[in-house]
N, C-alpha and C positions, 0 to 999 in steps of 0.2 A: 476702407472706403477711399476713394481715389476724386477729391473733389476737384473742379476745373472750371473758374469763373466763367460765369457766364456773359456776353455779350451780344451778337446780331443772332442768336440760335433761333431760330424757327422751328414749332414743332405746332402738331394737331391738326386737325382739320378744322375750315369755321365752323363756330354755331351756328344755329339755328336760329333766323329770325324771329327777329322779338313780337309776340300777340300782346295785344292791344287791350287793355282795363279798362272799364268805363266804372265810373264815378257817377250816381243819380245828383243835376240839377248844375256839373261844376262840368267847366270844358278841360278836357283832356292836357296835361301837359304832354310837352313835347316829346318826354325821351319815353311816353308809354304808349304814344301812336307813329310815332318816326320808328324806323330804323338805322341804325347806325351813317352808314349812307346815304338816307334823305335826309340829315341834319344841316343845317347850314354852317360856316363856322364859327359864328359867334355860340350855336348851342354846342357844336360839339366841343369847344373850348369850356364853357361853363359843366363837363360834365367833370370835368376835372374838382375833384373835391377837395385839396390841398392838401393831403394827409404826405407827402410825401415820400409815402413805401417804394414806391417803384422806381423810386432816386437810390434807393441803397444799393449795396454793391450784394451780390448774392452766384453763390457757387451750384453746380450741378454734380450731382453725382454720376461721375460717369459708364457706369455699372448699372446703379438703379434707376436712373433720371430725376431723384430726388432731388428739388430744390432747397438747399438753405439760406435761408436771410439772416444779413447780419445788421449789427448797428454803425456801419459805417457807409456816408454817406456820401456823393459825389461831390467834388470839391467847390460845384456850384451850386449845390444848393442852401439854401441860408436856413438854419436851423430853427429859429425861432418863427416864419413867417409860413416855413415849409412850401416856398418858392422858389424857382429857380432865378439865380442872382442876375443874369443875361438870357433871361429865353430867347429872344430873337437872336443871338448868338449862338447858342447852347450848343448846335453840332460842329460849330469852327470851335469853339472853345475847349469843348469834350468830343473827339472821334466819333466813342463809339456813343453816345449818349444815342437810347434811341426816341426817336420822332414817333410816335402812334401815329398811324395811319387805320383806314378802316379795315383794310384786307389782311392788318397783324394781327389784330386783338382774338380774333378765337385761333390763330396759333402762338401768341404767347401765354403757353402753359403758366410761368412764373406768374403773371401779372397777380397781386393780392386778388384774395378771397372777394373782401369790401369794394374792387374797383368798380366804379360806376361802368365805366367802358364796357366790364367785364360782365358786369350786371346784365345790362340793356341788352348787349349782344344775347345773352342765355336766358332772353326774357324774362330776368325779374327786375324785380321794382329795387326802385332807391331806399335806401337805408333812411331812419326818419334824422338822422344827424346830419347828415347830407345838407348841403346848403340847399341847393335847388327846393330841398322839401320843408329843412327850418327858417330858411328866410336869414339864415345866419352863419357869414362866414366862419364862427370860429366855433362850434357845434361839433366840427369835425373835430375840435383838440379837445373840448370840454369833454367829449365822449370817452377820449383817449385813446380815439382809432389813429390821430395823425404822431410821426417820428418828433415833434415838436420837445425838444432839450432831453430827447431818447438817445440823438446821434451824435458821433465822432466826423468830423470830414476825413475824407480818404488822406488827403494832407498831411495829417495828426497820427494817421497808423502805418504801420511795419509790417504787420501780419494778420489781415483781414480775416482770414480763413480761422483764426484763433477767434474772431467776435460772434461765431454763429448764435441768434435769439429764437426764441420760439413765439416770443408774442407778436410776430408780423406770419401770419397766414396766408 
């Protein structure tokens, strides 16, 4: 197997926009009747769930297009908070860090399984750990979906490709 970190790769085609769930007697939140692009950005910033999978460093197979995730993690993100330490810095800080935009998300294949981003675009609903839907920031780590004292910062390792995990889908 011939793996090759990944960085700016682009692949897929978008999804499909998201169809809309009605709920009797409650009004709709936002990311079940928006689309990705009608979001404003204070919501499309709130879709972010703080797990911080998609801060880790992860290789591609470049053979099978296999993505592996490891436990190491970008040197800005803080491991306990599972925040990035300078977001409004993030891409002078980190190069390649990438920015989500709406026109990446149904071509980045990597993005986690559980991304909300990832979700909403492929029309399904929010995970109930989700803050958006428990009313609680840290639901995401109680669940044990977020990297929260899982990670190594890239800092700390020599040889990433040696950390591949299997519990980040």
């Amino acid at each position: 197997m011939v793996l090759a970190k990944l960085r700016r790769k682009l692949a897929k085609p978008a999804a499909s926009k998201r169809a809309a769930k009605k709920r009797k007697g409650e009004p709709e939140p936002f990311w079940r009747v928006k689309t990705l692009k009608e979001m404003t950005k204070p919501e499309w910033e709130s879709l972010c769930d703080g797990c911080g999978r998609c801060c880790t460093v992860k290789f591609e197979d470049t053979e099978t297009g296999l993505v592996e995730f490891t436990d190491v993690a970008c040197r800005q993100l803080d491991s306990k908070s599972c925040r990035c330490k300078n977001y409004a810095k993030r891409k002078t800080l980190v190069p390649d860090c990438i920015a989500l935009t709406v026109r990446m998300i149904g071509k980045l294949h990597w993005l986690p399984s559980t991304c909300a981003y990832r979700l909403v675009d492929e029309g399904k609903d929010l995970h109930w750990w989700h803050p958006l839907v428990s009313g609680d920031p840290n639901t995401v780590h109680k669940a044990g979906i977020s990297v929260r004292n899982k990670v190594v910062s890239e800092d700390d390792v020599e040889d990433a490709e040696k950390r591949i995990v299997d519990w980040i889908k």
